[in-house]
C-alpha positions as protocol buffer text, in pm:
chain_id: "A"
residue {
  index: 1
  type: UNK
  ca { x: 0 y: 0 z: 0 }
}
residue {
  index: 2
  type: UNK
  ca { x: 135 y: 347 z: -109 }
}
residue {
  index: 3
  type: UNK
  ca { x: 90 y: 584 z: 142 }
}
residue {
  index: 4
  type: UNK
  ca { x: 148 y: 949 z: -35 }
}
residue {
  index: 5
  type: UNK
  ca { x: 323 y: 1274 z: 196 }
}
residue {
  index: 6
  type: UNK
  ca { x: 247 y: 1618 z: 96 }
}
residue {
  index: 7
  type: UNK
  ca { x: 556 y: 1864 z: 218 }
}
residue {
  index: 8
  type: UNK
  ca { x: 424 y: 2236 z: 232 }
}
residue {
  index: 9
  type: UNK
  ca { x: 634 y: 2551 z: 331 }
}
residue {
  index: 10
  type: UNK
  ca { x: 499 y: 2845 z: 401 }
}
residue {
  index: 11
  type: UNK
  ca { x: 700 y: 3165 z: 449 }
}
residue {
  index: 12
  type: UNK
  ca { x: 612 y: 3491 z: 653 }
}
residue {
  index: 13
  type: UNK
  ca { x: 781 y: 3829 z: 708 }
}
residue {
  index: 14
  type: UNK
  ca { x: 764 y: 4089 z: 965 }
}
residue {
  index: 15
  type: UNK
  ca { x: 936 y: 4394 z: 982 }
}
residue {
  index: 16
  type: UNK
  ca { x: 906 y: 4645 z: 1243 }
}
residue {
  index: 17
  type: UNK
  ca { x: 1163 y: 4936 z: 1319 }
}
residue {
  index: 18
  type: UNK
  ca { x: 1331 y: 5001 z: 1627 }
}
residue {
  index: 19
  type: UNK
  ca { x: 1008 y: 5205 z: 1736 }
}
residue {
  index: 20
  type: UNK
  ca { x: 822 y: 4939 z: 1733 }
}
residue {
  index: 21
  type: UNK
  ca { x: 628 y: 5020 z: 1397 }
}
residue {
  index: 22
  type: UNK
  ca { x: 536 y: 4731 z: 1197 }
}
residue {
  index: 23
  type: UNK
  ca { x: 697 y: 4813 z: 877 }
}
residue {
  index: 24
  type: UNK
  ca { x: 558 y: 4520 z: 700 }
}
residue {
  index: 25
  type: UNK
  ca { x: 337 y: 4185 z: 779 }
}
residue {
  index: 26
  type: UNK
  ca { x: 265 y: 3950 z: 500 }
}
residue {
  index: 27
  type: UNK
  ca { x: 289 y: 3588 z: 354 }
}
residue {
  index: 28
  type: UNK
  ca { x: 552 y: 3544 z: 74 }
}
residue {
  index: 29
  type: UNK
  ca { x: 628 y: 3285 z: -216 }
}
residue {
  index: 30
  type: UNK
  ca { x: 878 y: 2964 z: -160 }
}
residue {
  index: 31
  type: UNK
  ca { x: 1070 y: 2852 z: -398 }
}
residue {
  index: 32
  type: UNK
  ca { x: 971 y: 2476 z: -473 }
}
residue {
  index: 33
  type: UNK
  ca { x: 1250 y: 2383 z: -664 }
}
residue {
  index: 34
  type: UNK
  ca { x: 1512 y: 2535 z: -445 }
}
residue {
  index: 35
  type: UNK
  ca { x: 1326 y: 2473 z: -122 }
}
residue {
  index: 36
  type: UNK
  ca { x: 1275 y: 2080 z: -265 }
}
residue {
  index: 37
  type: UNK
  ca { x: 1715 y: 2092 z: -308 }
}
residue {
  index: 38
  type: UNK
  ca { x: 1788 y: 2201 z: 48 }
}
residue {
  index: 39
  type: UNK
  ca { x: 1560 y: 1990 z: 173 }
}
residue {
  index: 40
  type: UNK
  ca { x: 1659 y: 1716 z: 41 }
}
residue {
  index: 41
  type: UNK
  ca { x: 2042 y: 1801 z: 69 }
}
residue {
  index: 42
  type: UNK
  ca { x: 1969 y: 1829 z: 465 }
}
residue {
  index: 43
  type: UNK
  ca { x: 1824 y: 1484 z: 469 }
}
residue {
  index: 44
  type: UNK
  ca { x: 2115 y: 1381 z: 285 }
}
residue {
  index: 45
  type: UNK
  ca { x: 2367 y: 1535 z: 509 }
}
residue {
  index: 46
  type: UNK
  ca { x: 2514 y: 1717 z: 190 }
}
residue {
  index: 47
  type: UNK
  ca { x: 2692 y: 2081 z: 222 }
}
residue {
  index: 48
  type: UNK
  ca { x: 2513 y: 2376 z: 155 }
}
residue {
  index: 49
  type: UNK
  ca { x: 2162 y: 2296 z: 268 }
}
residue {
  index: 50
  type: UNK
  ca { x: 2117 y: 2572 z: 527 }
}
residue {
  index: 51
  type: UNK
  ca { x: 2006 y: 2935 z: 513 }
}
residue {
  index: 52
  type: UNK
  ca { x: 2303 y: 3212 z: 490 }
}
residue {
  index: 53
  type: UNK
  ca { x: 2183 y: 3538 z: 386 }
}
residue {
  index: 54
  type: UNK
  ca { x: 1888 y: 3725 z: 319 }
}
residue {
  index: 55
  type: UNK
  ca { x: 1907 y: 3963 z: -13 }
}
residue {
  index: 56
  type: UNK
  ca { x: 1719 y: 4262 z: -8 }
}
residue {
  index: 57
  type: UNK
  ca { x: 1658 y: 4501 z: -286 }
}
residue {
  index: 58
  type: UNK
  ca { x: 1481 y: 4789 z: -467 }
}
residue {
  index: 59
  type: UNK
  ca { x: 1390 y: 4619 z: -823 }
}
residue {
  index: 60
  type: UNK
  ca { x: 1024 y: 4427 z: -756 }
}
residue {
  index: 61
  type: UNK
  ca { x: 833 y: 4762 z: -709 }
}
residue {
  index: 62
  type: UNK
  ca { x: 802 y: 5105 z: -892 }
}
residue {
  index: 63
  type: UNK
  ca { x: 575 y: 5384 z: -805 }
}
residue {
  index: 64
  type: UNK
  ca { x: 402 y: 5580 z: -1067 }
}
residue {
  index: 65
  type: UNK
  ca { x: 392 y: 5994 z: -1071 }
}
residue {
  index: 66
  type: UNK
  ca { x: 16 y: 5953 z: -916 }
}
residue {
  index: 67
  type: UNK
  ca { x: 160 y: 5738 z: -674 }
}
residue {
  index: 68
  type: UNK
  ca { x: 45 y: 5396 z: -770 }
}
residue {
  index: 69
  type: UNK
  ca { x: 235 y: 5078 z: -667 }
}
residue {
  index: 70
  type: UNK
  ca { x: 284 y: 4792 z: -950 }
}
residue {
  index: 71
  type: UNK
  ca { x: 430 y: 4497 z: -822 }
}
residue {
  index: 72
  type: UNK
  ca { x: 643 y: 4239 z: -1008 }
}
residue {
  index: 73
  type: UNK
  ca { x: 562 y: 3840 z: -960 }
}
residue {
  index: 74
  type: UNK
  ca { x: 828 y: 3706 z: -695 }
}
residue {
  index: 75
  type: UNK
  ca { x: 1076 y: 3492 z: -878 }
}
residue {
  index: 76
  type: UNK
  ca { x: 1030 y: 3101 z: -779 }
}
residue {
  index: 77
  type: UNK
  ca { x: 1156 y: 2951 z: -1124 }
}
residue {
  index: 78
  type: UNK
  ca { x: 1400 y: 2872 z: -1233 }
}
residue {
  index: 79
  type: UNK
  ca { x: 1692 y: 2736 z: -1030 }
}
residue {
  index: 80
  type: UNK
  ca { x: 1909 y: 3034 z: -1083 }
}
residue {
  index: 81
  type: UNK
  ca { x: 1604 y: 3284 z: -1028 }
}
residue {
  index: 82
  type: UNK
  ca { x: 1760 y: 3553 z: -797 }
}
residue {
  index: 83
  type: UNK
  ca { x: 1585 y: 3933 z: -670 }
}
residue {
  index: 84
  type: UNK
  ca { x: 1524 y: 4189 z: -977 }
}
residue {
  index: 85
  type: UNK
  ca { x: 1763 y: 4407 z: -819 }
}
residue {
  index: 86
  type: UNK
  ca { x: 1991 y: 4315 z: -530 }
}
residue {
  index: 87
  type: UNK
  ca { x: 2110 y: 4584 z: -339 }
}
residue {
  index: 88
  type: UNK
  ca { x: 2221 y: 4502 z: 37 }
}
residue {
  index: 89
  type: UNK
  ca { x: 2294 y: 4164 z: 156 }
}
residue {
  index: 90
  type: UNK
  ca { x: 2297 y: 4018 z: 532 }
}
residue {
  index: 91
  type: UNK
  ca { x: 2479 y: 3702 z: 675 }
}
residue {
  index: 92
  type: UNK
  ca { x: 2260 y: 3585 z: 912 }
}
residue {
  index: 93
  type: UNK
  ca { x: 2420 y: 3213 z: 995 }
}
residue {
  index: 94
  type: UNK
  ca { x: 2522 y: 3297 z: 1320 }
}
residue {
  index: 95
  type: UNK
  ca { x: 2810 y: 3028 z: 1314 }
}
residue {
  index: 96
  type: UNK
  ca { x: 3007 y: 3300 z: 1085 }
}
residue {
  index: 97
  type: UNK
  ca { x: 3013 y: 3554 z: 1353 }
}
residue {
  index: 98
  type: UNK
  ca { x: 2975 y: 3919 z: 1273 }
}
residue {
  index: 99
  type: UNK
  ca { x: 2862 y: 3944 z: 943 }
}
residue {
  index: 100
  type: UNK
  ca { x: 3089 y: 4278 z: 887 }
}
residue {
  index: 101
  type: UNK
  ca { x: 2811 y: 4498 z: 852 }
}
residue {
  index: 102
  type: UNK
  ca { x: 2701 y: 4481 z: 1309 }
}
residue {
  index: 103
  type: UNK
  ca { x: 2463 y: 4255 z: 1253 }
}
residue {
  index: 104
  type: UNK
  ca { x: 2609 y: 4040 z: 1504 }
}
residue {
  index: 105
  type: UNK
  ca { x: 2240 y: 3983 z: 1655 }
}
residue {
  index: 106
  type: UNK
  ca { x: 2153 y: 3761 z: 1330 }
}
residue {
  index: 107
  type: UNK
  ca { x: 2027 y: 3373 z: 1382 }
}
residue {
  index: 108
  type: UNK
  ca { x: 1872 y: 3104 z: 1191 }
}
residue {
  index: 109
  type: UNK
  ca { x: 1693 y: 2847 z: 1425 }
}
residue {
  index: 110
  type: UNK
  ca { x: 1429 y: 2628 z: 1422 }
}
residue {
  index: 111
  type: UNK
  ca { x: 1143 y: 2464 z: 1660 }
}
residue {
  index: 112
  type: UNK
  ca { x: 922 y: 2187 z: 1648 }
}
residue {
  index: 113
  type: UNK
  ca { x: 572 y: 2339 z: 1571 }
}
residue {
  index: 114
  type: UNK
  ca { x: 220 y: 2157 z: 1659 }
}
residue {
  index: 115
  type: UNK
  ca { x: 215 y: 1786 z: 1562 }
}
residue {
  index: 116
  type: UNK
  ca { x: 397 y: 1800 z: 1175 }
}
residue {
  index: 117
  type: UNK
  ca { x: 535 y: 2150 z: 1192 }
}
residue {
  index: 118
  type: UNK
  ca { x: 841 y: 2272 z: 1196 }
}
residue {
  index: 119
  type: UNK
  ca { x: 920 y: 2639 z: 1176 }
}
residue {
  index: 120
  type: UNK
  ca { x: 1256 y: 2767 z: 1108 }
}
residue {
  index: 121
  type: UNK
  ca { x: 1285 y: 3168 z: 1189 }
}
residue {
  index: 122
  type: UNK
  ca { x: 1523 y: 3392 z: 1061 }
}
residue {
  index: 123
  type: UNK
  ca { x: 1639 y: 3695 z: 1195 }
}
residue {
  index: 124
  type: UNK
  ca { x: 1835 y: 4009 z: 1085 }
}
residue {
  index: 125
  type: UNK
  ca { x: 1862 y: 4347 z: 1268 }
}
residue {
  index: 126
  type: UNK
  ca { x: 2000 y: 4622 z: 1022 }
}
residue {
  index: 127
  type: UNK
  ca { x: 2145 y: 4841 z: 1316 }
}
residue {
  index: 128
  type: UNK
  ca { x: 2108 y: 5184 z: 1215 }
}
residue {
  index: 129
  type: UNK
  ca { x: 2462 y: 5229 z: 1055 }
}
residue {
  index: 130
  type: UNK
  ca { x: 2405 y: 4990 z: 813 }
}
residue {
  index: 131
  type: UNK
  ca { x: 2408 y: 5022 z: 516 }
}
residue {
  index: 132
  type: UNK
  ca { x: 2724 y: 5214 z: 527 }
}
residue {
  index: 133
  type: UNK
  ca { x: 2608 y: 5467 z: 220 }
}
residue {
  index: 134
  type: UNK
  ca { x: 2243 y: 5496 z: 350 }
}
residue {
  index: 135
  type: UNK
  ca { x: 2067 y: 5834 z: 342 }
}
residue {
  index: 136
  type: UNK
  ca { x: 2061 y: 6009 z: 682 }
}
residue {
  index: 137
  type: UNK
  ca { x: 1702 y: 5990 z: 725 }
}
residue {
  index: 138
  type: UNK
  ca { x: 1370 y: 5934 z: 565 }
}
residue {
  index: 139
  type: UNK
  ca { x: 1225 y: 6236 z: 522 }
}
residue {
  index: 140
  type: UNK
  ca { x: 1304 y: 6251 z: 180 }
}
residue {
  index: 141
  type: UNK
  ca { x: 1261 y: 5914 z: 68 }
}
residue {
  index: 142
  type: UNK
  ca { x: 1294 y: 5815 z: -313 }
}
residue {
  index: 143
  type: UNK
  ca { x: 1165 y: 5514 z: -448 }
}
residue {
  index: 144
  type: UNK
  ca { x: 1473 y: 5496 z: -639 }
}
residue {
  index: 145
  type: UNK
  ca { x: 1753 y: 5474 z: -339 }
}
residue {
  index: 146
  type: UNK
  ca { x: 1935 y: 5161 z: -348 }
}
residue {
  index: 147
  type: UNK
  ca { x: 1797 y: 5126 z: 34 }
}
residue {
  index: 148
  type: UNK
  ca { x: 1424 y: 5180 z: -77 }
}
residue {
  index: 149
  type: UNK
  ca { x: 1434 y: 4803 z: -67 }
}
residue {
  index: 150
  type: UNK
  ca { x: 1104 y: 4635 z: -172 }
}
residue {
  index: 151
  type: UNK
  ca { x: 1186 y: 4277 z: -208 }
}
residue {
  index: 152
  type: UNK
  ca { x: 1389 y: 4036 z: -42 }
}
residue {
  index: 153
  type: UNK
  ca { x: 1452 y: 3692 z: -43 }
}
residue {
  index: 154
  type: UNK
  ca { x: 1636 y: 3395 z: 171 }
}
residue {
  index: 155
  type: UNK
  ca { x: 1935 y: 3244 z: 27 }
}
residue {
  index: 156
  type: UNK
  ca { x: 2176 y: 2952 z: 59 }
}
residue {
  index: 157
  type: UNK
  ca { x: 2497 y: 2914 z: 147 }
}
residue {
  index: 158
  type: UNK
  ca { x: 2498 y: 2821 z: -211 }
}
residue {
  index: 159
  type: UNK
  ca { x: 2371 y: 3100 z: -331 }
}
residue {
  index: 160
  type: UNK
  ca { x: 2024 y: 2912 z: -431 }
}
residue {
  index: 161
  type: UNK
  ca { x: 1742 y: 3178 z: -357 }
}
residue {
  index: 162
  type: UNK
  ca { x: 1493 y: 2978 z: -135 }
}
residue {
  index: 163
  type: UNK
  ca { x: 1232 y: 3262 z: -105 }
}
residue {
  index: 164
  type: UNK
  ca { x: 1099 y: 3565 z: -254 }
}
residue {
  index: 165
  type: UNK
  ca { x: 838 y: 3839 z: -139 }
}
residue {
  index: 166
  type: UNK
  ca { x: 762 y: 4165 z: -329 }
}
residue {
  index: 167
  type: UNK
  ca { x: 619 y: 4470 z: -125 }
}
residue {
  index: 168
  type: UNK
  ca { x: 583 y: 4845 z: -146 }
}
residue {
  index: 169
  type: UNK
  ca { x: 901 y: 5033 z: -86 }
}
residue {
  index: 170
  type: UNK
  ca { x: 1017 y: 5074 z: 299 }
}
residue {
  index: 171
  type: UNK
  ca { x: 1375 y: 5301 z: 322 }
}
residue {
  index: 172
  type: UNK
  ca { x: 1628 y: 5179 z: 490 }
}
residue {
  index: 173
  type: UNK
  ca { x: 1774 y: 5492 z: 649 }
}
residue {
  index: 174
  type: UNK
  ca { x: 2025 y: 5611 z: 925 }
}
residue {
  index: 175
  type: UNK
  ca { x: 1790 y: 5749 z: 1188 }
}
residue {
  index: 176
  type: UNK
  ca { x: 1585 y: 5410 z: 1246 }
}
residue {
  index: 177
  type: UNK
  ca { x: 1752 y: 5063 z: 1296 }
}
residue {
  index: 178
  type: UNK
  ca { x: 1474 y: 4767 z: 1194 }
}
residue {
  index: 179
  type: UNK
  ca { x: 1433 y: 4389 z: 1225 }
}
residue {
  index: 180
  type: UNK
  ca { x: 1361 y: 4136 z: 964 }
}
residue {
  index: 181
  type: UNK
  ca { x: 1187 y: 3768 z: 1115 }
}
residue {
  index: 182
  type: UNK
  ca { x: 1142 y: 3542 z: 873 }
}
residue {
  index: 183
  type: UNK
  ca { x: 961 y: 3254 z: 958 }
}
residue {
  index: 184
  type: UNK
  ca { x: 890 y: 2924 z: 735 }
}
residue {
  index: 185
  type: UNK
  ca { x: 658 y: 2677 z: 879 }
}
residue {
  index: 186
  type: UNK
  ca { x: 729 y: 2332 z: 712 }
}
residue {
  index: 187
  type: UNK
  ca { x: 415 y: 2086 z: 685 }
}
residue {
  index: 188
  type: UNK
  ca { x: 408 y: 1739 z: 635 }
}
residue {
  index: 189
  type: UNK
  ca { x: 103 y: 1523 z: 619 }
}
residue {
  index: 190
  type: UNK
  ca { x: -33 y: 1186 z: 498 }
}
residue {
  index: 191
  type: UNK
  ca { x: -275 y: 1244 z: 196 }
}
């Protein structure tokens, strides 16, 4: 008797600034391809299967003159799919130390959910020196700055991008440090 499994990930992000201000609270699109290769490679005990870095960047978004937001699809195919427009990048394996940008606070770990779940969060705290070449504040915020970021995704230590998420632009800027958690809740049932 065959007994099928169905394997679901779901990924969430939340970003709030040092205020407190929730910045940003929404589901996001996996991968399956990529997400199906670390997987797997964990099971396998093979190098590379873990989350490094999350990308952020300023290309899934643009704002027109009357100030509507049109949003790109997030990129889930193919393998090699990466953001539209990386700008910033953060280590946040917390076995590398300091990433060399202070984010030093940065972990990847993971909990046993309810029954079949596991979720596996993700955090990054861009202190408010980084980016290095950031504007001072946000008072006069352009769509355009590099750190108007409105995507990011998880990555590999092999670079494979596991995650995307598209979202209107939030800037990055000198007078406000934020937090990224970014939680994936792996499912798996009997169908």
């Amino acid at each position: 008797m065959e007994i099928k499994t169905d394997i679901s990930v779901m990924g969430h992000v939340h970003i709030e600034d040092d205020l407190g201000n929730v910045l940003l609270d929404q589901k996001n699109a996996v991968h399956p391809q990529n997400m199906a290769t670390v997987i797997g490679r964990g099971l396998a005990r093979s190098s590379d299967y873990w989350v490094n870095k999350i990308y952020l960047g300023n290309g899934g978004a643009s704002v027109g003159s009357n100030g509507a937001v049109t949003y790109l699809p997030p990129n889930t195919s193919p393998a090699s799919a990466t953001l539209y427009n990386k700008t910033y990048e953060e280590v946040v394996d917390e076995t590398f130390g300091s990433d060399g940008n202070g984010g030093s606070a940065n972990v990847v770990s993971n909990a046993s959910g309810t029954g079949v779940e596991t979720v596996v969060t993700v955090i990054a705290d861009l202190a408010a020196d980084q980016p290095a070449s950031q504007s001072t504040t946000d008072q006069a915020m352009s769509t355009e700055d590099d750190f108007a970021f409105d995507e990011l995704g998880l990555i590999s230590n092999d670079g494979l991008l596991l995650s995307h998420i598209i979202f209107s632009p939030i800037l990055k800027s000198a007078n406000r440090a934020i937090t990224i958690t970014y939680t994936l809740t792996i499912t798996v049932s009997n169908i």
